[in-house]
C-alpha positions in Angstrom: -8.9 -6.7 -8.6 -6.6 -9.0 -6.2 -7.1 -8.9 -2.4 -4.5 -6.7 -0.8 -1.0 -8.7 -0.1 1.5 -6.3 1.3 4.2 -9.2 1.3 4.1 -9.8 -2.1 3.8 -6.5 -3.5 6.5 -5.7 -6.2 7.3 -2.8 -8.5 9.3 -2.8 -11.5 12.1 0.5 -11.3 11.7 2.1 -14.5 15.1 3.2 -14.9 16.6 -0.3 -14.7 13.7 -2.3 -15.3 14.6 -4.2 -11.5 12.2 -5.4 -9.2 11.9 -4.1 -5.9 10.1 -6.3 -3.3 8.1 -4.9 -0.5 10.1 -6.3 2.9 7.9 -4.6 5.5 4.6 -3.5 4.9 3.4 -0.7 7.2 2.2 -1.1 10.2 -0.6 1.5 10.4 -2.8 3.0 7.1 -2.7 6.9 6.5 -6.6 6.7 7.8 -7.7 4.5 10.5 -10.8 2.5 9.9 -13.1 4.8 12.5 -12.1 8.0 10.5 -13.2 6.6 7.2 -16.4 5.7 8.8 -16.9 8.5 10.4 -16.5 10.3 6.7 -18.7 7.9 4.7 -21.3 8.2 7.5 -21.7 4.2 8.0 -22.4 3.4 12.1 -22.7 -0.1 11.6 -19.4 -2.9 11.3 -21.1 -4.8 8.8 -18.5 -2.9 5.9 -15.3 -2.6 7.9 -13.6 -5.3 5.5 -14.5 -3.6 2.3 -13.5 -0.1 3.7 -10.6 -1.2 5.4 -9.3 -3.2 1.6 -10.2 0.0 0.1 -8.3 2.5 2.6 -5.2 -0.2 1.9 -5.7 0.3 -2.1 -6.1 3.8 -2.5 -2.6 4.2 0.3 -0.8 1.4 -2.5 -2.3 3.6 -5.5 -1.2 7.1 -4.1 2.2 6.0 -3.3 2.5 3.9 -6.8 1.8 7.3 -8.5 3.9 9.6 -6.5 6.6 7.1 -6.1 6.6 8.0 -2.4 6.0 5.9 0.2 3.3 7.4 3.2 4.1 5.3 6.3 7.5 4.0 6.9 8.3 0.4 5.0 11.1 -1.6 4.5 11.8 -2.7 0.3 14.6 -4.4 -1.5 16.1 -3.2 -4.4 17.6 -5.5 -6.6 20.3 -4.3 -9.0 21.4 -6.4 -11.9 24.3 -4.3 -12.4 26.3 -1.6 -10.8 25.2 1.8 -11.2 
């Protein structure tokens, strides 16, 4: 599995088979790093990258499978012809 990128994220639109490129990542995850702790139990910072990649996957995962987007981001749609 890649490291997360947010910049260079892409999805392919199934309807037109376009690209659409992730402008603006979000600025915030769903679940800040202290409440995922806080769940899994872990006091010390020795994990914070490894929980903090895998609160960024599962936000990228959820929002590939509902097609939603959970914090506010900027994409570009790229058309290859008019609708």
């Amino acid at each position: 599995m890649r490291p997360h990128e947010p910049c260079r994220q892409t999805f392919v639109n199934e309807i037109e088979n376009t690209p659409s490129i992730l402008l603006t990542a979000p600025a915030v995850e769903p679940l800040s790093l202290d409440e995922a702790k806080a769940f899994l139990r872990v006091d010390t910072t020795d994990e914070d990258g490894v929980i903090g990649a895998l609160i960024a996957g599962s936000r990228i995962y959820i929002e590939a499978q509902t097609r939603r987007a959970l914090i506010t981001q900027s994409w570009r749609l790229s058309l290859y012809s008019w609708p």
